[in-house]
N, C-alpha and C positions, 0 to 999 in steps of 0.2 A: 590606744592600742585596742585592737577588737582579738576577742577568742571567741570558738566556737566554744558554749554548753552542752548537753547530753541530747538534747532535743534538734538539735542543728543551726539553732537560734544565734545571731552574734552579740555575744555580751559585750557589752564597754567596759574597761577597767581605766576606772576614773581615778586609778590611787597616782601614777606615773607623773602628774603635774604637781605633786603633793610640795616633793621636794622642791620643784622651780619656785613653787609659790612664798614656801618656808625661806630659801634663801632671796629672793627678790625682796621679799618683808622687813627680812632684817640687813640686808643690802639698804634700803632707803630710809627705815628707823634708824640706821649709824647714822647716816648724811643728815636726816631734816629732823631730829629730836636736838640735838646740840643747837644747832639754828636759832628752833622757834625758844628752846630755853633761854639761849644770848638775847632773842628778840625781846621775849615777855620782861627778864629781869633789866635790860638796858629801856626798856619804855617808862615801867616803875622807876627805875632811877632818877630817868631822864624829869618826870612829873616831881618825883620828890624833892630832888636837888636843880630843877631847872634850866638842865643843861641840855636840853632838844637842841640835836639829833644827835650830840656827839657821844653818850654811854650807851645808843640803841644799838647803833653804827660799830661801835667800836665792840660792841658784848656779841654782837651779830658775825663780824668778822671774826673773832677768837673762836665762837661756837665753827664754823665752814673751816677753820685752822683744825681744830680738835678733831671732825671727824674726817678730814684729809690725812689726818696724822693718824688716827686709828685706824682706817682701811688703809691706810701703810703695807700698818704692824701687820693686817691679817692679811694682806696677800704674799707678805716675804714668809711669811709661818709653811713651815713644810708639810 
C-alpha cells in the first residue's frame, strides 16, 4: 500500500504484510516442528536400540498426525 506524505512523495507502508507473515510463520512451525521432533528423537532411538528405520518412520509419522490434528482444532475454533 502507497500513501502520499506532506511533501507529495509516496510513502510505502511496509507494516500490511506483517500479519501474512506472522500467520504463514506459525502456519508452518505447527506442521514441520512436530516432524523434524518425531525425526530427531525416532533417529536417536533408532542408533540406540537399533532398530533403523522403524522408531524414525513411526516418531515421523505421529509428529505429521499431531500437527494434522492441531491445525484441526484451530481452524474449527470460532
Amino acid at each position: 500500500m502507497a500513501t502520499a506524505d506532506n511533501n507529495g512523495k509516496k510513502k510505502i507502508d511496509a507494516k500490511w504484510w506483517l500479519a501474512a507473515a506472522n500467520g504463514s510463520q506459525k502456519f508452518v512451525g505447527q506442521i514441520v516442528t512436530p516432524v523434524i521432533l518425531g525425526g530427531l528423537a525416532g533417529w536417536w532411538l533408532d542408533k540406540k536400540f537399533n532398530s533403523a528405520p522403524w522408531l524414525f518412520a513411526s516418531l515421523v509419522f505421529l509428529g505429521f498426525v499431531i500437527s494434522i490434528v492441531s491445525l484441526l482444532k484451530k481452524i474449527k475454533k470460532p
